[in-house]
N, C-alpha and C positions, 0 to 999 in steps of 0.2 A: 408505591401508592400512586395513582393517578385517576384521574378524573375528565368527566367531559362534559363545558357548560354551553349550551346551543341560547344564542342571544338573538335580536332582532329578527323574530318568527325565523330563526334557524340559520339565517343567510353568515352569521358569526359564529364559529366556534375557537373556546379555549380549550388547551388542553393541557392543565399544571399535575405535574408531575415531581415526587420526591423521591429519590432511593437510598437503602445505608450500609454501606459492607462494614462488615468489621473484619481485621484481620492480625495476627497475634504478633507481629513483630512490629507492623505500621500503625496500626490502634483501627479508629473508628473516621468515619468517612460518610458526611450529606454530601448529595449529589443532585441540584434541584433545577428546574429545567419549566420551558413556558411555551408550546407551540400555539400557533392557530391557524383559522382559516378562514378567510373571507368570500364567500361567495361574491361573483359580479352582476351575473345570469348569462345565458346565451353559452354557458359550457366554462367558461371561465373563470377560475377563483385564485387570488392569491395567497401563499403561504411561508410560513416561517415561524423563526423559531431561535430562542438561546437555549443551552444548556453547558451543564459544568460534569464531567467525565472525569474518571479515578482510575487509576491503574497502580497495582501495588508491585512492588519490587519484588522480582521471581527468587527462588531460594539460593541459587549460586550470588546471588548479585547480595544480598542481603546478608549471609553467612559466611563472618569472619575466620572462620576456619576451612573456605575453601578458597582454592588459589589458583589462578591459570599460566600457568606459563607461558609466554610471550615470545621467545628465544631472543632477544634482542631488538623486534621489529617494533615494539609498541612502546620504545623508549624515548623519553622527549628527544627531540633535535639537538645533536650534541654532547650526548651521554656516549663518553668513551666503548667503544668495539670489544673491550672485554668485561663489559657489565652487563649482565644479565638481567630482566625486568619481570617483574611479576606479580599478577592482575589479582586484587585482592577483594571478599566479599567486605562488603560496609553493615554495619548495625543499623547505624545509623540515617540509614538513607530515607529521605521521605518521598512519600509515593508520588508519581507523575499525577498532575491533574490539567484537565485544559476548560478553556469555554468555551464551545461551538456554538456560533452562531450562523444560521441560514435565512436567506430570504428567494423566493422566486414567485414564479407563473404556473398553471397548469392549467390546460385546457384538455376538453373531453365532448364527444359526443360518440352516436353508435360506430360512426367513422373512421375517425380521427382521436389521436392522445398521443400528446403533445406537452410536456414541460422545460422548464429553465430555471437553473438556479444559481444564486452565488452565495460560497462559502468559504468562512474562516473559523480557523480553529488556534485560538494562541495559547501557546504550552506553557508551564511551569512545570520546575523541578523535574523536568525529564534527564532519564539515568544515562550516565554517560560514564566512560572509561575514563576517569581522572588521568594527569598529566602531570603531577606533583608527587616525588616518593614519599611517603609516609615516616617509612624507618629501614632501616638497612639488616639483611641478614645477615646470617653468623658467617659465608662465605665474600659476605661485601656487595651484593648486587639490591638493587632496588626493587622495594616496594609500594604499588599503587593502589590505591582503592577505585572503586566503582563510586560516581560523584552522583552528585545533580545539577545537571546547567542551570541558566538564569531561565534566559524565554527561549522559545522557540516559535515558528510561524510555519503553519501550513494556509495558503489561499488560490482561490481556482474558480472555475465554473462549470457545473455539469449540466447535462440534459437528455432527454432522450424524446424520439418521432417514434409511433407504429401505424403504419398506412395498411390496412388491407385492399390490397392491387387486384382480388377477385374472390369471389366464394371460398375458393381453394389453397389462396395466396396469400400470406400476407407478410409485410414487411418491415423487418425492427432495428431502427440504429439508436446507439445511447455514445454519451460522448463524455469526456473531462479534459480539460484544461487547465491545469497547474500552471497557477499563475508566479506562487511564490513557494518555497519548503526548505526553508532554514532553521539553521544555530544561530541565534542573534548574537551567541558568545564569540563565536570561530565565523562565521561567514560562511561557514558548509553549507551547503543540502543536507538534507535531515538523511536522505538516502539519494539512490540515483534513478531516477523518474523519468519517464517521458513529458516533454511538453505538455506533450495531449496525448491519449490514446481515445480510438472511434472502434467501436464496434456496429458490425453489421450484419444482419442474420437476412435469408431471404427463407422462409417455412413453407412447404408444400403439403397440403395434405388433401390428396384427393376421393381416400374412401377412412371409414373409420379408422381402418385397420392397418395402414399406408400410409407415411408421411417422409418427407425428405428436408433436408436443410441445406443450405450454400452458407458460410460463415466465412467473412472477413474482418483481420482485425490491423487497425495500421496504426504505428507508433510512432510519433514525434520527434525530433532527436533530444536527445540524451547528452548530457554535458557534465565534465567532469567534477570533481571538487577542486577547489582554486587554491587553498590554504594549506600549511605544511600547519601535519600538529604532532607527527611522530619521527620516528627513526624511519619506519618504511617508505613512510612519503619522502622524506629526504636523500635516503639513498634511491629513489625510485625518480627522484627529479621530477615528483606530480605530475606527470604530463599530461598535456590537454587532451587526450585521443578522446573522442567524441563518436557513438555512434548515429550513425545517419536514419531519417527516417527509413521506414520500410513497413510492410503487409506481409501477413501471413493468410490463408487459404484452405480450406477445409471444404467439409463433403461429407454426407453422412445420410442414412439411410435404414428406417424399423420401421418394423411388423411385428401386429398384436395377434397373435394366435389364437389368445381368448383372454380373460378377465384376468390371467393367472401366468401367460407365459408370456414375452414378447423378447425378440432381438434386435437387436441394432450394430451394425458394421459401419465403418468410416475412414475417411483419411486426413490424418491432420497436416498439414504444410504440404499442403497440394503440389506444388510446384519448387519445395524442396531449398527452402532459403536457410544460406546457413551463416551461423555467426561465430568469433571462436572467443574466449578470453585472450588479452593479452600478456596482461599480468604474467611474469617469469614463464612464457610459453615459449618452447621448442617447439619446432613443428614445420611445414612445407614452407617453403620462404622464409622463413624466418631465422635471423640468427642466434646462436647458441651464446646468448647472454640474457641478462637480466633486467628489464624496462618496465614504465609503470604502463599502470591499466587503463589509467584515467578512468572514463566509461566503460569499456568494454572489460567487466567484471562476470560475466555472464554464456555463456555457449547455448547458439539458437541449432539444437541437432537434427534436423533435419526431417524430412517427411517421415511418418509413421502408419500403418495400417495396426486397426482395433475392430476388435469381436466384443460382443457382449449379451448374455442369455442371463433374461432376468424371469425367478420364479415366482412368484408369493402362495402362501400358503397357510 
């Protein structure tokens, strides 16, 4: 349900909002929220906003009769070499909830659009792999449940510019800044993030029918997790490896044949930048043993050419 009340000959608006899931293992779920916007004049309004967001526990996570096997690597630090460990669904788990809150700027005229903003989002009961064995099977190895941490914290700052540079031209960057994204329980990263990542599009279209794009996008570096909270981090010696920033480069190019057909061909990672995992990699240089990942969890493969014929009908 939501609504939209226009105050002071319009230059104010609210916009309150409620929603309800229900869901049959996690129950029932408000979820109520308040933006607005305030006009300044001259193209200018500031805006913002709280709200409170639900996420229910997916079916493996929730259902005690399924189990993941782990081989060893998700066993607390210290759990003897011949124990076995294994990730079990919770009943009882209750759902992730957070409250986002936003505030920024926007600006606008025929020209120019332009905004900024900073955001926080602080979690509760986000699901996590427990760290504690439950109860021990019939062959002696442990088991764990799927938990719910304490808090968690995502905060940063987004924004985005679109300049049109000619009739034909125009041009679009949007931005984020991750300022913060932890486990308040562990000290982690919620995940592994860039700083910042910028996107930037240049768009060309010179007849209806004709248009081309330039797209860059550049990542901030990337830093590892700091804390030991398993067996694999610890026989892995957490290592700090970090990946560096870097830009990726693209190209792309369609034509609309008519109302109904049009194509598009492209090339992603123009210039063919590549990145590998670390984590237990053999491979050129490298030797034939087992080191952590830190950051480099991920493989950037390399330039790509793409076709695409779109019909409607």
């Amino acid at each position: 349900v939501e609504d939209h009340y226009r105050l002071s000959n319009g230059s104010t608006q609210l916009i309150p909002a409620l929603r309800f899931d229900h869901n049959s293992v996690s129950g029932n779920n408000w979820s109520p929220a308040l933006n607005f916007v305030q006009m300044l004049g001259g193209g200018w309004a500031i805006k913002g906003g709280i709200a409170r967001a639900y996420k229910s526990p997916n079916l493996y996570q929730s259902n005690p009769n399924y189990i993941l096997y782990t081989r060893g690597q998700g066993c607390a630090v210290g759990t003897p070499s011949s124990i076995r460990c294994y990730l079990m669904g919770n009943g009882s788990l209750k759902p992730e909830t957070s409250v986002n809150k936003e505030i920024g700027f926007e600006f606008a005229n025929d020209n120019v659009q332009a905004s900024m903003a900073y955001f926080r989002n602080d979690y509760r009961n986000k699901i996590v792999a427990g760290d504690k064995a439950v109860m021990l099977s019939q062959l002696g190895n442990y088991m764990y449940q799927w938990t719910n941490a304490r808090r968690a914290l995502v905060e940063g700052v987004e924004g985005n510019l679109t300049l049109p540079l000619h009739r034909t031209l125009k041009w679009t960057t949007n931005f984020t800044y991750m300022h913060k994204s932890i486990n308040k329980d562990t000290g982690n990263p919620l995940s592994v993030t860039p700083k910042f990542t910028i996107n930037s599009s240049l768009n060309w279209q010179p007849t209806e029918k004709l248009d081309a794009a330039l797209n860059v996008t550049y990542y901030g570096k990337q830093e590892s997790r700091g804390v030991i909270e398993n067996n694999k981090d610890y026989n892995e010696k957490l290592t700090k490896h970090t990946v560096s920033p870097y830009g990726l480069v693209g190209i792309s190019a369609g034509y609309r044949f008519n109302k109904n057909l049009n194509v598009r061909l492209g090339i992603n990672n123009l210039f063919d930048k590549r990145l590998y995992r670390m984590g237990n990699a053999i491979g050129v240089n490298r030797p034939r043993t087992i080191y952590g990942a830190g950051a480099a969890t991920y493989n950037e493969p390399g330039r790509s050419f793409y076709v695409g014929l779109s019909a409607r009908f």
